[in-house]
C-alpha positions as a Markdown table, in Angstrom:
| # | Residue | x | y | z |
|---|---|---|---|---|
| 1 | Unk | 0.5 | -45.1 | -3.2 |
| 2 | Unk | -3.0 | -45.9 | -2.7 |
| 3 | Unk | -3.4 | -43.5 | 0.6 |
| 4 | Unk | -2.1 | -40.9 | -0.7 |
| 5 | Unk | -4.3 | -41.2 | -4.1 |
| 6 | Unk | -6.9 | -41.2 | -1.7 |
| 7 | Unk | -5.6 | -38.2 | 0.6 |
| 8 | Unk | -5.3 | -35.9 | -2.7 |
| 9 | Unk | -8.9 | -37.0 | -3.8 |
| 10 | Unk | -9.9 | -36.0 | -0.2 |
| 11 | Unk | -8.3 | -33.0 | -0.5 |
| 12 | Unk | -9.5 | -32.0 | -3.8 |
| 13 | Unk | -12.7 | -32.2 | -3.0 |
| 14 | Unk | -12.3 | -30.0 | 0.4 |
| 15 | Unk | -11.1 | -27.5 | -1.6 |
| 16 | Unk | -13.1 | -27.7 | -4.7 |
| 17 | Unk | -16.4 | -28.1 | -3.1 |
| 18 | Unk | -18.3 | -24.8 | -2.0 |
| 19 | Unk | -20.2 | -24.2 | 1.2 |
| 20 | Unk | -24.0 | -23.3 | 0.9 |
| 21 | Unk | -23.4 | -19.5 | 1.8 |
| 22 | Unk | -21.2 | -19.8 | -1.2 |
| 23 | Unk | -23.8 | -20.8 | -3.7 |
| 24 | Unk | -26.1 | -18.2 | -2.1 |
| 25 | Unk | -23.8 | -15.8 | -3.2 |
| 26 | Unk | -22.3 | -16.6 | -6.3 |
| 27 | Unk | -24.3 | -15.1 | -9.4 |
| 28 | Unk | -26.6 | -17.7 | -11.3 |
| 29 | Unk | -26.4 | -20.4 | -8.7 |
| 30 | Unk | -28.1 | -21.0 | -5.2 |
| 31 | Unk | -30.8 | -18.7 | -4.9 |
| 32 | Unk | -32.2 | -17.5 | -8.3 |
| 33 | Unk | -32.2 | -13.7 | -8.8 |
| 34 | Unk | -35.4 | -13.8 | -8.7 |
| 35 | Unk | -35.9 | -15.1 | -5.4 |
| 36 | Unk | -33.4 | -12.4 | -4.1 |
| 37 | Unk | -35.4 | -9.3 | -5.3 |
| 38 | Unk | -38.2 | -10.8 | -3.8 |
| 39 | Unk | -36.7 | -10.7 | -0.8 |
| 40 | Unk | -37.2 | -6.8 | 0.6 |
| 41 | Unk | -34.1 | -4.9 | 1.2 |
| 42 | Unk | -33.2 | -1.7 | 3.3 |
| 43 | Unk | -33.8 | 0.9 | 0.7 |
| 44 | Unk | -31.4 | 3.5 | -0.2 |
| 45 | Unk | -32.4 | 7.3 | -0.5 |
| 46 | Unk | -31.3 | 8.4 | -3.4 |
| 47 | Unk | -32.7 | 5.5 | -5.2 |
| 48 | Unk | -36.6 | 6.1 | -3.6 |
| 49 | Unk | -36.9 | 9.6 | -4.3 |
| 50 | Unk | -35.5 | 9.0 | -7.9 |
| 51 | Unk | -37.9 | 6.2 | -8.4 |
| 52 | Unk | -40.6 | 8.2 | -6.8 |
| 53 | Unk | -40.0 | 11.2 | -8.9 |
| 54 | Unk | -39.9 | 9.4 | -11.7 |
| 55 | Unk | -42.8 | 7.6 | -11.5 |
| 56 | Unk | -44.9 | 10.8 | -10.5 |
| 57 | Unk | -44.0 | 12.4 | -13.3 |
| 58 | Unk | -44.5 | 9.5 | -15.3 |
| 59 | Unk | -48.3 | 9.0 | -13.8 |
| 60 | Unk | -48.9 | 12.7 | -14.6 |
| 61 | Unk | -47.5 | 12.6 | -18.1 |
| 62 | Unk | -49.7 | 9.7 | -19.0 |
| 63 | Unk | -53.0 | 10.8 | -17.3 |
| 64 | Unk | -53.2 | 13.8 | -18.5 |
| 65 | Unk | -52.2 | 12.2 | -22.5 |
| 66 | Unk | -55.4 | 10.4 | -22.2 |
| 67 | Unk | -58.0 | 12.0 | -24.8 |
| 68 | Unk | -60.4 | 14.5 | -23.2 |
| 69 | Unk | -63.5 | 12.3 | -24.4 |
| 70 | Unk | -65.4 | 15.3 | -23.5 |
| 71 | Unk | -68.9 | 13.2 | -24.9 |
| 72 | Unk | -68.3 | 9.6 | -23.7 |
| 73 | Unk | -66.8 | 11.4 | -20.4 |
| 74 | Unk | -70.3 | 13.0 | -19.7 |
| 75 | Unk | -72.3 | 10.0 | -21.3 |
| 76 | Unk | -71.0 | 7.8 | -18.4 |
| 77 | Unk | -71.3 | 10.5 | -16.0 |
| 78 | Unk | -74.9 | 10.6 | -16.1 |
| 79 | Unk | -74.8 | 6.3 | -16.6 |
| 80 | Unk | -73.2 | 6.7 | -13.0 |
| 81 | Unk | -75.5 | 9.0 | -11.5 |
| 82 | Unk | -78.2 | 7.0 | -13.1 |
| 83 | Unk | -77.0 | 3.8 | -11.1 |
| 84 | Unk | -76.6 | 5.8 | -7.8 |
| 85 | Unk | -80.3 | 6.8 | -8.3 |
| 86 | Unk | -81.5 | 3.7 | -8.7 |
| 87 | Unk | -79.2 | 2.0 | -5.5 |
| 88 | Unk | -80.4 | 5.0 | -3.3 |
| 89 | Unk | -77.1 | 6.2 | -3.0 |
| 90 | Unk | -76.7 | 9.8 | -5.0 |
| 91 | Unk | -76.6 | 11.8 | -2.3 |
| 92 | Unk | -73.4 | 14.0 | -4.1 |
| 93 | Unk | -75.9 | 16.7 | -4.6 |
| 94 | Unk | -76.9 | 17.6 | -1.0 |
| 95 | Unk | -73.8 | 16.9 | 0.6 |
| 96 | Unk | -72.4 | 19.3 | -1.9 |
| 97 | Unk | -74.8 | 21.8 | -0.9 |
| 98 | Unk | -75.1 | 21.6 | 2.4 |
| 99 | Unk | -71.2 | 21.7 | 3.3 |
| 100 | Unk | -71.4 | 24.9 | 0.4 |
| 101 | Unk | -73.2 | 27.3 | 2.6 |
| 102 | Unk | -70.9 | 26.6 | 5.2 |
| 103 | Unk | -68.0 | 28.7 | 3.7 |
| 104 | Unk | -64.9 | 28.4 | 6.5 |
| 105 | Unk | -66.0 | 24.8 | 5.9 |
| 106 | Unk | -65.9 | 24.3 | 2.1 |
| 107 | Unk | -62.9 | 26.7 | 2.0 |
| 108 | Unk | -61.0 | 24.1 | 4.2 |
| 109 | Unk | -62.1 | 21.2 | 2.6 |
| 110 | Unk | -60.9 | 22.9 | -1.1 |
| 111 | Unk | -57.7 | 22.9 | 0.3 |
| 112 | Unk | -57.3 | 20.0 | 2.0 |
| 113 | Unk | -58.2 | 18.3 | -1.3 |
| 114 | Unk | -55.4 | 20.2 | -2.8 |
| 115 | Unk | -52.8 | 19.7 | -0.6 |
| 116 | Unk | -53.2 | 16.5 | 2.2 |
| 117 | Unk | -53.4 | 14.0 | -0.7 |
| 118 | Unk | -49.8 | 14.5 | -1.3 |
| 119 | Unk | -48.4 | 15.6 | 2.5 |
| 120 | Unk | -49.7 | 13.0 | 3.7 |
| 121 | Unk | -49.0 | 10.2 | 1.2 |
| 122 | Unk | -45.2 | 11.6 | 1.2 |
| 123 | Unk | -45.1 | 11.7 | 4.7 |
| 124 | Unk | -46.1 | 7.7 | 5.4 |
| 125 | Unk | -43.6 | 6.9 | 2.8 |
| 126 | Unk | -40.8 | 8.6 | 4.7 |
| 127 | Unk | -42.4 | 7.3 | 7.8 |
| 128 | Unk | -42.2 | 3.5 | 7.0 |
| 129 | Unk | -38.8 | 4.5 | 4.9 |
| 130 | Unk | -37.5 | 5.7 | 8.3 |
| 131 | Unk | -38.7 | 3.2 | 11.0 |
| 132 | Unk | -40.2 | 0.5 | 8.9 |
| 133 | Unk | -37.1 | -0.3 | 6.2 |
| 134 | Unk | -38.1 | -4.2 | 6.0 |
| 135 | Unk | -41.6 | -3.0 | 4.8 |
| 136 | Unk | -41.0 | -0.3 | 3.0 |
| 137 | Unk | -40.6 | -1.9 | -0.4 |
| 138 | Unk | -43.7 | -3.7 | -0.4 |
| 139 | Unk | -45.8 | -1.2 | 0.6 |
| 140 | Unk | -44.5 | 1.5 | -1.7 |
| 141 | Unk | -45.7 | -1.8 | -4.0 |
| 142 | Unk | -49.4 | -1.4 | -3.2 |
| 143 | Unk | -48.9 | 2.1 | -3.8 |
| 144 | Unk | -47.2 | 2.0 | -7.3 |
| 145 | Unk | -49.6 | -0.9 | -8.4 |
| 146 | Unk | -52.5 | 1.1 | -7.3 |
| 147 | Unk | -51.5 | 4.2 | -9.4 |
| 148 | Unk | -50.4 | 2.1 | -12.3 |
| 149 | Unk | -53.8 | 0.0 | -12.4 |
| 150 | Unk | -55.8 | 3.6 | -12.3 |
| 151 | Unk | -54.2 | 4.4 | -15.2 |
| 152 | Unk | -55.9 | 1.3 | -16.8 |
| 153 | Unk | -59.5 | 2.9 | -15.6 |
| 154 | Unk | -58.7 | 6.4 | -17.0 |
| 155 | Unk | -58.4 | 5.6 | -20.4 |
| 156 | Unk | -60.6 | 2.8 | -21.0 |
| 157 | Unk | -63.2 | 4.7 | -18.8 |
| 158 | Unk | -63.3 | 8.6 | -19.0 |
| 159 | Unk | -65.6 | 10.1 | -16.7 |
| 160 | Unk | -66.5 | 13.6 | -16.1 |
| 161 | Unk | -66.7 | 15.0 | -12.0 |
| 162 | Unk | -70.5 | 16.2 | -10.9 |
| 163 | Unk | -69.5 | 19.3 | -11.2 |
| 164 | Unk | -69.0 | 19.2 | -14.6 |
| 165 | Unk | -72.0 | 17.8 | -15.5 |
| 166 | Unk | -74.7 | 19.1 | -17.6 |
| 167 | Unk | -78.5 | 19.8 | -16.6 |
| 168 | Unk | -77.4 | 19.3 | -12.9 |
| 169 | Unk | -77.2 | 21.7 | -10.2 |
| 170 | Unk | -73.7 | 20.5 | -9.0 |
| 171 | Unk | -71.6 | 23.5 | -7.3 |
| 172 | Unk | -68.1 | 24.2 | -8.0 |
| 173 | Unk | -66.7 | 25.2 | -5.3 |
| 174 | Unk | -63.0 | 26.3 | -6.1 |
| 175 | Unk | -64.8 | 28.5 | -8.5 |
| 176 | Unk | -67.3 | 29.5 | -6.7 |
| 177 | Unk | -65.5 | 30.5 | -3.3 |
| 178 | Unk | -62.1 | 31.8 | -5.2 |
| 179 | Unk | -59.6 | 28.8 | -4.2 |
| 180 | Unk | -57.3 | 26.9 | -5.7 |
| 181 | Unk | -58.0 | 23.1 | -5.2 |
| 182 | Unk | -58.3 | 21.2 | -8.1 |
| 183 | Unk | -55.9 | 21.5 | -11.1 |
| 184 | Unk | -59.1 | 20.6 | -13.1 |
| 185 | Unk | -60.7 | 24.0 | -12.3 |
| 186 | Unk | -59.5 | 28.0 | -12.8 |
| 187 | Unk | -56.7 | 28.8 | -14.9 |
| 188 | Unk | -55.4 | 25.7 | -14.1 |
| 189 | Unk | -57.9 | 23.3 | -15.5 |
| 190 | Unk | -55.9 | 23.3 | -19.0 |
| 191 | Unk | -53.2 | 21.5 | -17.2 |
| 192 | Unk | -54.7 | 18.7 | -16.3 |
| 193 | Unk | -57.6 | 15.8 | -17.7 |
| 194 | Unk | -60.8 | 16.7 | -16.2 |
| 195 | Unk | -62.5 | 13.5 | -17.0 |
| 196 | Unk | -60.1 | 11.2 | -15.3 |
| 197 | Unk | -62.6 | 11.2 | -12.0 |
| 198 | Unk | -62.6 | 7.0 | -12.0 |
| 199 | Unk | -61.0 | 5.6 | -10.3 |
| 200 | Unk | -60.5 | 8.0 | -7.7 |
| 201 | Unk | -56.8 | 8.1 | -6.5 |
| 202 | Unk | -57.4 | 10.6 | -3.6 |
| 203 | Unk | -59.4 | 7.3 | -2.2 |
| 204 | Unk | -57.3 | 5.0 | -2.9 |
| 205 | Unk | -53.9 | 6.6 | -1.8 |
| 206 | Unk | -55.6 | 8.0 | 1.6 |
| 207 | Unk | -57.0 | 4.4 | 2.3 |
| 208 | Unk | -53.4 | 3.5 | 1.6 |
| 209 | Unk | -52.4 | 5.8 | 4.1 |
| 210 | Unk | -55.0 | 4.7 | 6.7 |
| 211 | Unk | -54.7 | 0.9 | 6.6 |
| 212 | Unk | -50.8 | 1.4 | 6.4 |
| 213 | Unk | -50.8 | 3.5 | 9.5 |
| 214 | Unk | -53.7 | 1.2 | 10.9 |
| 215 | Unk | -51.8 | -1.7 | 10.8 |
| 216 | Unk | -48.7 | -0.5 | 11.5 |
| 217 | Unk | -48.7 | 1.8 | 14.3 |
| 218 | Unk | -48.4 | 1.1 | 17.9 |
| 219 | Unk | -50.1 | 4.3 | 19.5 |
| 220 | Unk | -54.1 | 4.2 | 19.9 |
| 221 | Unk | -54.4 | 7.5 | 18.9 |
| 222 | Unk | -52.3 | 7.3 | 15.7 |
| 223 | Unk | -54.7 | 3.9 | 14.7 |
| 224 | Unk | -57.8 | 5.8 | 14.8 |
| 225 | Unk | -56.1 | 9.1 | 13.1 |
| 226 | Unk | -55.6 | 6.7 | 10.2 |
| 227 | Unk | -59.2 | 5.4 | 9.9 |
| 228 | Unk | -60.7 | 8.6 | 9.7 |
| 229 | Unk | -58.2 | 10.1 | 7.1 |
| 230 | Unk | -59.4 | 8.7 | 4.3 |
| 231 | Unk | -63.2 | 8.8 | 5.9 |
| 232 | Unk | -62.7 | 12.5 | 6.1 |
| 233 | Unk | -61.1 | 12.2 | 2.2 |
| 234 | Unk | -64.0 | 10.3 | 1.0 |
| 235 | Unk | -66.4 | 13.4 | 2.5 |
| 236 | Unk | -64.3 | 15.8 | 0.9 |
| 237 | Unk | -64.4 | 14.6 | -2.7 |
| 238 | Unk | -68.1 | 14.3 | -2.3 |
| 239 | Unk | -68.8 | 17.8 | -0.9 |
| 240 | Unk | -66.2 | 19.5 | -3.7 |
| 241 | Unk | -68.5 | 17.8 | -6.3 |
| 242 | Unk | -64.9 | 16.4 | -7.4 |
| 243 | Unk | -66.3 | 12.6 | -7.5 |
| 244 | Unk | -69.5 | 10.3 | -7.1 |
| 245 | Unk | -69.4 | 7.3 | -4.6 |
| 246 | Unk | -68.8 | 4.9 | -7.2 |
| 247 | Unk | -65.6 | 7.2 | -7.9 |
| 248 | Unk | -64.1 | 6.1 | -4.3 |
| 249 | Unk | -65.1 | 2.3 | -5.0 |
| 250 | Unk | -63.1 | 2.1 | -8.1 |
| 251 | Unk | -60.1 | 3.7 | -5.8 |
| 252 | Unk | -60.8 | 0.7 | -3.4 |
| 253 | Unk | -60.8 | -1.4 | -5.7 |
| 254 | Unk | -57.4 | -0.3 | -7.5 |
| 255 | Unk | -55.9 | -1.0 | -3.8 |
| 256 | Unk | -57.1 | -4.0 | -3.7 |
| 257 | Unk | -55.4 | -5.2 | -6.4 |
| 258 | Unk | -52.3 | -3.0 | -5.1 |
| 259 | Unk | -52.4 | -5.0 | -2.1 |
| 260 | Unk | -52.7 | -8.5 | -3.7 |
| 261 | Unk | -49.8 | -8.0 | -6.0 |
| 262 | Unk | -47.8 | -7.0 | -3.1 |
| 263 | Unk | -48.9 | -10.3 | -1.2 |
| 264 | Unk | -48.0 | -12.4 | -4.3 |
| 265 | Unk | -44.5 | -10.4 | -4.9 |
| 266 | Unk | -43.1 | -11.1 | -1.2 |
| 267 | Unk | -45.2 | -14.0 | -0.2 |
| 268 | Unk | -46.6 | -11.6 | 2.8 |
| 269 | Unk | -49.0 | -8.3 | 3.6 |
| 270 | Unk | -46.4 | -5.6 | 4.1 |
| 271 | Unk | -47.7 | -5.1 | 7.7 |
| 272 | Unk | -46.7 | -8.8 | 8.7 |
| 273 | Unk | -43.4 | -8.9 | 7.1 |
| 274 | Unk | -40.0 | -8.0 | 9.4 |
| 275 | Unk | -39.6 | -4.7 | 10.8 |
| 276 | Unk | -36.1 | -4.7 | 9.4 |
| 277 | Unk | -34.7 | -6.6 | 6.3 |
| 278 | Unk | -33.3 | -10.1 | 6.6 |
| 279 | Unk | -31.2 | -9.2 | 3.9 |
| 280 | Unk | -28.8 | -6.5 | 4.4 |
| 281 | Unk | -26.1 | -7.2 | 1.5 |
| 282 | Unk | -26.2 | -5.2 | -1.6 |
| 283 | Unk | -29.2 | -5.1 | -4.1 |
| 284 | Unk | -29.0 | -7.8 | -7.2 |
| 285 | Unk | -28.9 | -4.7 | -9.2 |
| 286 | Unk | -26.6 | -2.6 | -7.6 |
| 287 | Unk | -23.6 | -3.2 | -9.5 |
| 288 | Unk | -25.1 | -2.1 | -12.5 |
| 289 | Unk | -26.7 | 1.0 | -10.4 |
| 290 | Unk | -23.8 | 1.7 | -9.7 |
| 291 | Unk | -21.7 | 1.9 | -13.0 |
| 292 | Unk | -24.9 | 3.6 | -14.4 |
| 293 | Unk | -24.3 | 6.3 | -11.7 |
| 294 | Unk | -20.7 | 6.6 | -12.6 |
């Protein structure tokens, strides 16, 4: 009688008790949800250019809401170029000029500002997407934290472009040389806040791009490519008269934050996480993804 009390106990307990890989997986027990969407994941298509869509359009809709503070816009303007004067650094001017009379030159750069701030930021997010799925997550991170904290800087902090500025001989060069490359100039300057110039986001998303493909990349060549991307961006903004140097600081400093909330979030720099995700089973949220979807 006794043994086989203590056989059934045995066996109760065999059967009743789960394995760790159980409680991993069973909702509200093991690891926490919130340890599980800290963990990156291989991402899903559909999902990444939805988000990414979404948040563009978001980004836009909410820059361009932000009051046109046409007088505090041009106030800290000239408190800018005031502080450049006195560091020795506003230089804006003469780089403006002297890439201006160079007119194959300042035609290319108008258009490089137009369009390479959004090939190539698309293109390094396909690129890690593609061969990089482990670190894709938190590196699209940086890159939504950077936007989002610009955001921050544009309203609290409207600043007109040098070439908007008043009493100073600042060239602009879209208008000047008939191009489109700016959505603040031409007939498409009503589209779009023309005193959202700090931080500057064609800084901060090309040094996104460069120290992304820096640090990731194997090939020597494709390294040094991605240094002098966002060198050649930082000239560019200059010689358009689109930004001041302080402009491309703030963008620096946006990605800085980009990158250290991205180091808190997965306990890692993107670059020195897996190649490929640990984790392969579904996303906490896809069941409800899903039934959304349906």
């Amino acid at each position: 009688m006794g043994e086989a009390s203590v056989k059934t106990l045995e066996t109760r307990t065999d059967v009743s008790s789960p394995t760790v890989s159980e409680l991993e997986t069973r909702p509200g027990s093991g690891r926490t949800l919130l340890s599980r969407l800290r963990s990156p994941r291989r991402p899903r298509l559909w999902f990444e250019i939805a988000l990414i869509a979404v948040s563009y359009w978001t980004y836009s809709l909410i820059r361009n809401a932000v009051p046109e503070q046409k007088g505090a816009a041009l106030a800290n303007a000239d408190w800018i170029w005031g502080i450049e004067r006195t560091l020795g650094i506003a230089a804006e001017q003469s780089v403006n000029h002297a890439v201006n009379s160079v007119t194959w030159l300042i035609v290319g750069m108008n258009y490089y500002y137009a369009t390479l701030h959004f090939i190539v930021t698309i293109g390094v997010l396909v690129w890690i997407y593609r061969f990089h799925p482990g670190r894709y997550a938190p590196t699209r991170l940086v890159l939504f934290a950077t936007t989002g904290v610009a955001l921050v800087g544009y309203y609290f902090y409207p600043l007109a472009p040098p070439r908007l500025m008043n009493g100073q001989d600042f060239v602009d060069t879209v208008l000047v040389h008939h191009t489109w490359g700016s959505m603040a100039s031409g007939n498409l300057k009503h589209m779009s806040n023309q005193y959202a110039a700090m931080p500057s986001m064609h800084i901060g998303w090309s040094l996104w791009c460069g120290l992304t493909i820096f640090a990731v990349a194997s090939a020597p060549w494709a390294r040094i490519l991605g240094l002098l991307y966002p060198t050649a961006t930082l000239v560019v903004i200059v010689a358009t008269a689109n930004h001041f140097w302080l402009d491309a600081v703030g963008g620096m400093l946006c990605l800085a934050f980009g990158f250290a909330l991205s180091r808190s979030w997965y306990g890692s720099l993107p670059h020195r996480l897996p190649r490929h995700p640990v984790h392969s089973g579904p996303h906490p949220f896809s069941g409800a993804l899903n039934r959304f979807r349906r």
